[in-house]
Backbone as numpy.savetxt, mean C-alpha at the origin, in Angstrom:
# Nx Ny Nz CAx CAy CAz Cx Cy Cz
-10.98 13.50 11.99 -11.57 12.23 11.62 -10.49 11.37 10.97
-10.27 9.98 11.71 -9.43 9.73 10.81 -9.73 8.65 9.48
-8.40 8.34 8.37 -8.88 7.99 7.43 -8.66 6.45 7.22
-9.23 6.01 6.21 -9.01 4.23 6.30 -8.63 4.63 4.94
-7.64 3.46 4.87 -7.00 2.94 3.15 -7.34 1.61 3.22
-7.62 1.19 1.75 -7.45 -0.06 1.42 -7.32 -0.02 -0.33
-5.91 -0.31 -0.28 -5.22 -0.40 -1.64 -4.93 -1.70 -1.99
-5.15 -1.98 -3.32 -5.41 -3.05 -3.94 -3.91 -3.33 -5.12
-3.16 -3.71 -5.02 -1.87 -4.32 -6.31 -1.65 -5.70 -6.62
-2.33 -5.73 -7.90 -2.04 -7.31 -8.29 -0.85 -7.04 -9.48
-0.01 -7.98 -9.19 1.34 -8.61 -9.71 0.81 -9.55 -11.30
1.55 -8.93 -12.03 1.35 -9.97 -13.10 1.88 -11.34 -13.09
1.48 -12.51 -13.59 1.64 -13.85 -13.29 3.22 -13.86 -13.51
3.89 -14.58 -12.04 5.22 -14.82 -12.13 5.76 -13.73 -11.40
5.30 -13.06 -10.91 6.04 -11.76 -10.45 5.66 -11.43 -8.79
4.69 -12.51 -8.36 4.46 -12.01 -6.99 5.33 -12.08 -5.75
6.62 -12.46 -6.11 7.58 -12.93 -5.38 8.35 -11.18 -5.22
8.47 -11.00 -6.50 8.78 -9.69 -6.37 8.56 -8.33 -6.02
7.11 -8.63 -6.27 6.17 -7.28 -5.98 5.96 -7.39 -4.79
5.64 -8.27 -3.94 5.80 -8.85 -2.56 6.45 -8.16 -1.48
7.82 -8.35 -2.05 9.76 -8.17 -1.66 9.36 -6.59 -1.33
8.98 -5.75 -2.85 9.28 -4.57 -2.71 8.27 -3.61 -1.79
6.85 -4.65 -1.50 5.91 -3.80 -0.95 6.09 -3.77 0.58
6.88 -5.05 0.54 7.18 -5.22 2.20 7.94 -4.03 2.66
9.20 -3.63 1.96 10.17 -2.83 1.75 9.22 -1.14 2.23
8.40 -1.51 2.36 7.09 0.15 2.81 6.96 -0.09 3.69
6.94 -1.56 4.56 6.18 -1.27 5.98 7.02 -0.32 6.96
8.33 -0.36 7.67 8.66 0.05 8.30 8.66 1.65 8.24
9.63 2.53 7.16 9.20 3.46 6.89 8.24 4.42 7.01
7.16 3.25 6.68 5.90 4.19 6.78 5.61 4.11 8.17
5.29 3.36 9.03 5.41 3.19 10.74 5.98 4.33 11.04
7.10 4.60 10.78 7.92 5.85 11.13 7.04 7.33 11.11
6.02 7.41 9.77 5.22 8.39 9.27 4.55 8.89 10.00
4.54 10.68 10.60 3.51 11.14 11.50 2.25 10.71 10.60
1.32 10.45 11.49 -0.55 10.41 10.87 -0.71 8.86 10.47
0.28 7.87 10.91 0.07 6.72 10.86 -0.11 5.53 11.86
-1.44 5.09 11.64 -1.91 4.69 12.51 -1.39 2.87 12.82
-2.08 2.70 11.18 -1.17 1.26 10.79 -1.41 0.98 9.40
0.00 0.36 9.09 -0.01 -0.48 7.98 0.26 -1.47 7.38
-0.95 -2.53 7.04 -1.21 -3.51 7.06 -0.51 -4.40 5.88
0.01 -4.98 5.59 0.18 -5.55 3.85 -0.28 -6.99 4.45
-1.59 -7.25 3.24 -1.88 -9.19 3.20 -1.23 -9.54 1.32
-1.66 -10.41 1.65 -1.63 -11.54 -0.37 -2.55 -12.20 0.03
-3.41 -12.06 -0.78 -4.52 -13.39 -0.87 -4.50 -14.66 -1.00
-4.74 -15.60 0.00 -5.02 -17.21 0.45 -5.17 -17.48 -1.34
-6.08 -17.41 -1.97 -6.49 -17.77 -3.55 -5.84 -17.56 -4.39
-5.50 -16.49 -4.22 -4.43 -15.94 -5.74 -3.51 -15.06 -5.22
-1.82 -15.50 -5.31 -0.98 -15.64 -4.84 -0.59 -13.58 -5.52
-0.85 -13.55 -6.39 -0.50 -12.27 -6.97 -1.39 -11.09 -6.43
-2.33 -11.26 -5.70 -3.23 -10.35 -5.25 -2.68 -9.51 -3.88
-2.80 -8.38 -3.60 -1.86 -7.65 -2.25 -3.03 -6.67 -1.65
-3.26 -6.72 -0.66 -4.13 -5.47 0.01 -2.88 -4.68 0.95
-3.36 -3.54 0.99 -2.50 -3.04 2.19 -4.21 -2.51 2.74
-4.30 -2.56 4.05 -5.13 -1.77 5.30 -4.51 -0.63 5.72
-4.59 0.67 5.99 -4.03 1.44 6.43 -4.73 2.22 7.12
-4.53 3.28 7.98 -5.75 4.31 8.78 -4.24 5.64 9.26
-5.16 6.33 9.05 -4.49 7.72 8.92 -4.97 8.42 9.60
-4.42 9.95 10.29 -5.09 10.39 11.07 -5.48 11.60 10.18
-5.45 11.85 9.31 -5.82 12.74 8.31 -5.50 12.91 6.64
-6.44 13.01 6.27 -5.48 13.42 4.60 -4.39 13.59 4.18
-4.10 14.93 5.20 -3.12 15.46 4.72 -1.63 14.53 4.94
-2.01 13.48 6.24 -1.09 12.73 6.11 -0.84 11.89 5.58
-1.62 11.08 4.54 -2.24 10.53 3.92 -1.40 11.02 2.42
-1.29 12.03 1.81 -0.74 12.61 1.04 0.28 13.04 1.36
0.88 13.23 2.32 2.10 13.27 2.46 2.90 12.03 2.58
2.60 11.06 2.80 2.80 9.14 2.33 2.92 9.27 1.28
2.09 9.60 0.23 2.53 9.15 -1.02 3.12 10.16 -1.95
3.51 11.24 -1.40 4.51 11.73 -1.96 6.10 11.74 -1.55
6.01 10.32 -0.59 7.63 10.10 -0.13 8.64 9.81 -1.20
9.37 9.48 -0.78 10.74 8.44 -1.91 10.68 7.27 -1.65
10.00 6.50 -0.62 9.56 5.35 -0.63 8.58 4.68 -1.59
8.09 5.67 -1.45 6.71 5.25 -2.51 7.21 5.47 -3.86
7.57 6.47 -4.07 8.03 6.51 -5.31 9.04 5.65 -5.76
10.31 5.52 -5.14 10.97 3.95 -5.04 10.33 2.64 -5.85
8.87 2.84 -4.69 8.37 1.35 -5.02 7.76 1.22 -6.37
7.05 2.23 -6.58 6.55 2.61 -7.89 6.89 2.46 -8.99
8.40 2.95 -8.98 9.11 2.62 -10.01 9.20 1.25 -10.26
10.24 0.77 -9.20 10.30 -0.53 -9.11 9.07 -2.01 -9.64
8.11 -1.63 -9.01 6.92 -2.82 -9.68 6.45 -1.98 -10.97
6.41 -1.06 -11.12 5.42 -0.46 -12.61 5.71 -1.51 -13.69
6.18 -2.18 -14.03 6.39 -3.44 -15.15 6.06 -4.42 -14.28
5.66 -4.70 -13.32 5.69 -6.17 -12.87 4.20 -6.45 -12.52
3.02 -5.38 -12.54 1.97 -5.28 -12.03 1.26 -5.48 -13.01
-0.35 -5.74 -12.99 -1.31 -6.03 -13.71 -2.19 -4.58 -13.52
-2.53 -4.10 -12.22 -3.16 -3.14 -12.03 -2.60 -2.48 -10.05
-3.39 -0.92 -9.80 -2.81 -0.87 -8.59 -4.18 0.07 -8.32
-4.93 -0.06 -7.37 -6.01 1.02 -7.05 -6.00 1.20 -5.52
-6.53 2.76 -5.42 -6.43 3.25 -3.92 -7.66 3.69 -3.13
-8.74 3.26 -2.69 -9.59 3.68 -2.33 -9.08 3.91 -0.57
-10.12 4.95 -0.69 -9.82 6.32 0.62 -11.25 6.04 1.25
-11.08 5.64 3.00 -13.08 5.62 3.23 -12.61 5.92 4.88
-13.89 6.46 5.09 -14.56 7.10 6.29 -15.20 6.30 6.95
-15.26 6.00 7.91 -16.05 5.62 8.90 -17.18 6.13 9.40
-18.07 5.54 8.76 -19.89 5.85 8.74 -20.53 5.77 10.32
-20.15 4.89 10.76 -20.75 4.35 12.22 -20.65 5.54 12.72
């Protein structure tokens, strides 16, 4: 079954230029990732600091193996001062 992401990182005011830069800095990489289906990065039309990524996985386990890369961790480091908040919700497809 596979999995859907939709992760949420808002940038503290003044900083979305940056947090931006570095999240972009994930797309390719992760493309590369067995169990990846796609990954999406938007910013919100309204508020310039707001970031979704869409993602779909073909399993957990790949799923967790994403975020225990050096990419991620990279990025992590990198915005952890520049962010307001970062949340990860994990969902299934009901239909």
């Amino acid at each position: 079954m596979n999995l859907t992401v939709v992760a949420k990182v808002v940038a503290k005011e003044g900083n979305s230029e940056a947090v931006g830069a570095e999240l972009y800095k994930l797309i390719e990489p992760t493309l590369q990732e067995e169990g990846c289906i796609n990954y999406d990065l938007h910013q919100s039309i309204e508020d310039e600091n707001i970031f979704i990524f869409h993602e779909n996985w073909t399993s957990e386990a790949h799923l967790d193996a994403h975020l225990a890369t050096e990419h991620i961790a990279n990025c992590q480091m990198a915005i952890a001062e520049l962010i307001e908040s970062a949340e990860v919700h994990r969902l299934y497809n009901k239909a």
